[in-house]
Every structure is written in C-alpha cells, then in structure tokens.
N, C-alpha and C positions, 0 to 999 in steps of 0.2 A: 397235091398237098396244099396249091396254094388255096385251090377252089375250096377244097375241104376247110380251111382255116375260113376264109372267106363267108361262106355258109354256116360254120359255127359263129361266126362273130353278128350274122343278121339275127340269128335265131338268137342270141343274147338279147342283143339291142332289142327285137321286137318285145321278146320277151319282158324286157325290165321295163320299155315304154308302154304297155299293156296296162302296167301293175303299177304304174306312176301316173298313167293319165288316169285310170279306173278312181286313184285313192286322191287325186285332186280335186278332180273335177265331184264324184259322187259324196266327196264331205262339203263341198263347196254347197252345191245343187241342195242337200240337204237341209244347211244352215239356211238359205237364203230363202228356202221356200217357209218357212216358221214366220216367214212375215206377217200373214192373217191367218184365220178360220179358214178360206175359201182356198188360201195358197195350200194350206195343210191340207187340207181335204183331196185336191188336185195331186199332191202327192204324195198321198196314200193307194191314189185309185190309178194312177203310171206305175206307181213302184209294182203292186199287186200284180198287172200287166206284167209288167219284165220280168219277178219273181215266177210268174208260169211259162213264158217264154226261157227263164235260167234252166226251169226242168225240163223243158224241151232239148236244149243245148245239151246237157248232162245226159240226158239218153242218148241221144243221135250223135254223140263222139264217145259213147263208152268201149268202145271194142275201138276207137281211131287212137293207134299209138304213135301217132307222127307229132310232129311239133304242131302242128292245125289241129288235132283232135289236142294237143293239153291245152292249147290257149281256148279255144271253144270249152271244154270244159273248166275251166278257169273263171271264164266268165261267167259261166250259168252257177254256179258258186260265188262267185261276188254279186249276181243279183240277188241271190237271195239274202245276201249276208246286206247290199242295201235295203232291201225291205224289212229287215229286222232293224237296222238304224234308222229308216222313215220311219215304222212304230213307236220306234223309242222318244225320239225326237220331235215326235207329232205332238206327243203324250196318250197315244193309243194303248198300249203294250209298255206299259214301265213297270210299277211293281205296289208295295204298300206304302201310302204316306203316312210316315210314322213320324211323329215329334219329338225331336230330341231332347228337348224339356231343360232345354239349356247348356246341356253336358259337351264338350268341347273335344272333334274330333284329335289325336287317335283317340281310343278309348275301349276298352274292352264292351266296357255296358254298351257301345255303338256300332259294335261289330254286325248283329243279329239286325238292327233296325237297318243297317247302309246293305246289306244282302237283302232285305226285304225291298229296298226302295226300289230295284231293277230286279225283281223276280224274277217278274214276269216277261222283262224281255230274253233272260236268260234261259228260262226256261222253252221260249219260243225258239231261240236258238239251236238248244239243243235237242230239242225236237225234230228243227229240219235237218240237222244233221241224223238222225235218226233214220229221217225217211229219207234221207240221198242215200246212207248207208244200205237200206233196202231197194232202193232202188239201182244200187250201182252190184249189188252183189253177184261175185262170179263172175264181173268185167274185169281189163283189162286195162282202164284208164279210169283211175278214180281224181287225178288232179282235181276237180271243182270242191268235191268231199274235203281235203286234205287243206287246200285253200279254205274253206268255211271255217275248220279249226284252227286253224292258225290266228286267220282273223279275229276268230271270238277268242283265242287263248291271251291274245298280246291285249286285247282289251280289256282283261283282266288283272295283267299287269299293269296296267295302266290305272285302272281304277284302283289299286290298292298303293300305289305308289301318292297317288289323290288325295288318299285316305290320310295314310300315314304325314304328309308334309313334302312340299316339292314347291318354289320359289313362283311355279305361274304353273297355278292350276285352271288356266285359261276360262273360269268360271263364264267372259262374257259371252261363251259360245254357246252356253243354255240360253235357249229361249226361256222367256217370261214363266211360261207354267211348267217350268221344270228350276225354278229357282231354288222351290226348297230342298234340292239336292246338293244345296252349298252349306246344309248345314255338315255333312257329309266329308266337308275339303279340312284338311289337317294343315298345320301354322306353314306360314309362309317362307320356309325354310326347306332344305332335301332331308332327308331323312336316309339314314345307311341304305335303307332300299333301293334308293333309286341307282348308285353306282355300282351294287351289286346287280339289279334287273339290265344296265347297259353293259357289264362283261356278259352274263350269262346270255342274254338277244346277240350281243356282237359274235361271241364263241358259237351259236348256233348256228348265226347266217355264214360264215365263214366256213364252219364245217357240209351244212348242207351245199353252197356252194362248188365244195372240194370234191365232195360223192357225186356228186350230179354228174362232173369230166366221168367216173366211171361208169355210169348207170348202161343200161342193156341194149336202150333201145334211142332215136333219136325224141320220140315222145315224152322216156322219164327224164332225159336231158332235162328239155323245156322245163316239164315240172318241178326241177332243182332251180333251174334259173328263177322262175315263177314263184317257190316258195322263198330262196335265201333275198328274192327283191321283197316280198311282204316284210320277211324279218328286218331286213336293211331299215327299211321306212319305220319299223315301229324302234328300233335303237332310235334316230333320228325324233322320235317323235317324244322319247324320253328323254331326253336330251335336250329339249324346248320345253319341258315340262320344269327342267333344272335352270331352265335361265329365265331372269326378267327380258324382255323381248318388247321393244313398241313396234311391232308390225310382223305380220305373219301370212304367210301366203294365203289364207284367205278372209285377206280384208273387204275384197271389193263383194265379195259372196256377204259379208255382215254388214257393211254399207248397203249393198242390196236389201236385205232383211230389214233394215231401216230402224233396229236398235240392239 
C-alpha cells in the first residue's frame, strides 16, 4: 500500500512539474527571443524543429498507456502548441490588422475586427489539432491531442476576458510589432467575466482531478494529473490578469528581450 501511494505521489509530482516547467520556461523562451529580427527568426527555425520532433513523440507513445507514454505524448502536444505561440509571437501567423478607428474596446462593432487580428493563428491551431486528431485515430493514448486543446481553449478565455476589462492585461508582454493589439485590451478594470471564467477553470481542474483517481489505466491517471495541472495554471493566470502586480515570474525573460 505504501509503495502504491508512494509511486502515485511521483507520478503526480512529475506530472505537475512537466506542465509547470514546460509553461515557464517556454513562455519565458518565447518573450525573450522577440528581442531582434535574427532572435525571431532563430526561433521560429528551433520551434519548427521541435514541433516535428512533437509529431514524432505523439506517434511513438500513441498505443504507450503508462504514465511514460502520457508525459511523452504531452509533450509532443506542447510542442506544437509552442510553435503556434513562436508564430504568433514572432508576428508570423497572427491574423488581419484591422484599425479600430478609434472605437474603444469592449464593443460589439470590435468583436469581428479582435477575432480577425489572431485568425490566423487560430486557425493554425486548430488545424494541428486536426492533424494530431488524424494522426492519433484508433490509439489509445491521445494525451498530446487533449493537451493542445486545452491550451488553446484557456487561451481563449483569456483573450476574451482581455477584451472585455481585467486590471493588468499585462500588454508589456507584446512585442513592439504586435502592439497594435492593445487596441483590442478593454478598461482597466475586471469585468463579471473574469470571476465567473476562475470558478468555471477552478470547477474544472478540480473535477478533472477527481476522475483522474478513477481512470482505467495508470497512463489516463497521468493525463488527469497533466490536464487538471494546465487547468490549474490557467485559473492562476486569470487571476494575475485581476490584479495590478509589479513583477511577475517572467521578468528576467523581458529584461532579456531588452524592452
């Protein structure tokens, strides 16, 4: 019994430290390379890399239902889900630059122009989810798939919570040629949104947490641990969106970036 508890309690922990260093470190990495033309460029052409390398992972653990096969595919799903934020980020893959023409976010008239401004990364997104979907079909371990969605789903609550009004919509984490996405950020204030998006995030990760002790096998285990930690961090991350904040875990990543 004890070993049993013991070996659930690694598989936790590794689990959650996976999904905590993965989402530090790779929004860190991200911001900080926005320093020049040559940094962006550099990674765009790693990311691209590891994003074939994610597909490689996600085949080669699709039939592994052990707690090794969900983290391996886990991760070939967060790489590709960082190559769609090096796109974005780059200003590769963002969307239509549309001018607001004065009109002051929320706004209905602003609704159609702030979905146009990341089209196109969204559409990128959901694409590769598309082709993991096809590529994983009739496996048995879809964890990377599952993780892709998730991540791009909480980033939509996130953008729309932006939209609407939230006290630190941490605008200084665009780079320069994505500024005109602050016409985009709604009054500096929370908006019902946002405390309604941290019970329904909080009630999720909780409950997926909860299924997870039941799941079948010691693989879907991990993939509960692995999804209720994404959801964890994205509560957490709405919740810094709700406060004024001077310093946020990746400063030394924007000090890097050098503005």
């Amino acid at each position: 019994m004890n070993a049993h508890r013991g070996a659930l309690r690694g598989m936790i922990g590794r689990g959650i430290a996976l999904v905590v260093l993965f989402w530090w470190v790779a929004t860190g990495l991200i911001i900080a390379m926005q320093r020049a033309g040559w940094t962006r460029v550099s990674a765009l052409v790693v990311a691209t890399m590891l994003a074939v390398y994610g597909f490689w992972e996600l085949r080669s653990s699709a039939n592994d239902d052990t707690a090794v096969g969900a983290r391996r595919s886990f991760m070939g799903g967060a790489l590709l889900w960082g190559w769609v934020s090096v796109t974005f980020y780059g200003g590769y893959l963002t969307g239509f630059h549309v001018d607001a023409l004065g009109i002051a976010a929320p706004s209905w008239a602003l609704v159609l122009p702030a979905i146009q401004a990341t089209l196109l990364s969204d559409v990128a997104a959901l694409l590769l989810m598309g082709a993991v979907a096809l590529l994983l079909h009739g496996d048995r371990n879809k964890t990377g798939l599952w993780g892709l969605v998730i991540f791009w789903a909480v980033q939509q609550v996130a953008k729309v919570n932006v939209f609407l009004g939230v006290e630190n919509p941490a605008g200084n984490f665009l780079p320069p040629h994505l500024a005109y996405l602050r016409q985009f950020f709604g009054p500096l204030e929370n908006s019902w949104f946002l405390g309604a998006s941290i019970v329904a995030l909080s009630l999720a990760t909780f409950a997926t947490a909860w299924l997870c002790r039941r799941a079948p096998s010691e693989g879907k285990r991990q993939s509960g641990i692995l999804y209720a930690t994404i959801l964890g961090l994205a509560v957490f991350e709405i919740i810094v969106l709700g406060m004024t904040l001077e310093s946020t875990p990746w400063d030394s990543f924007l000090r890097a970036r050098g503005h």
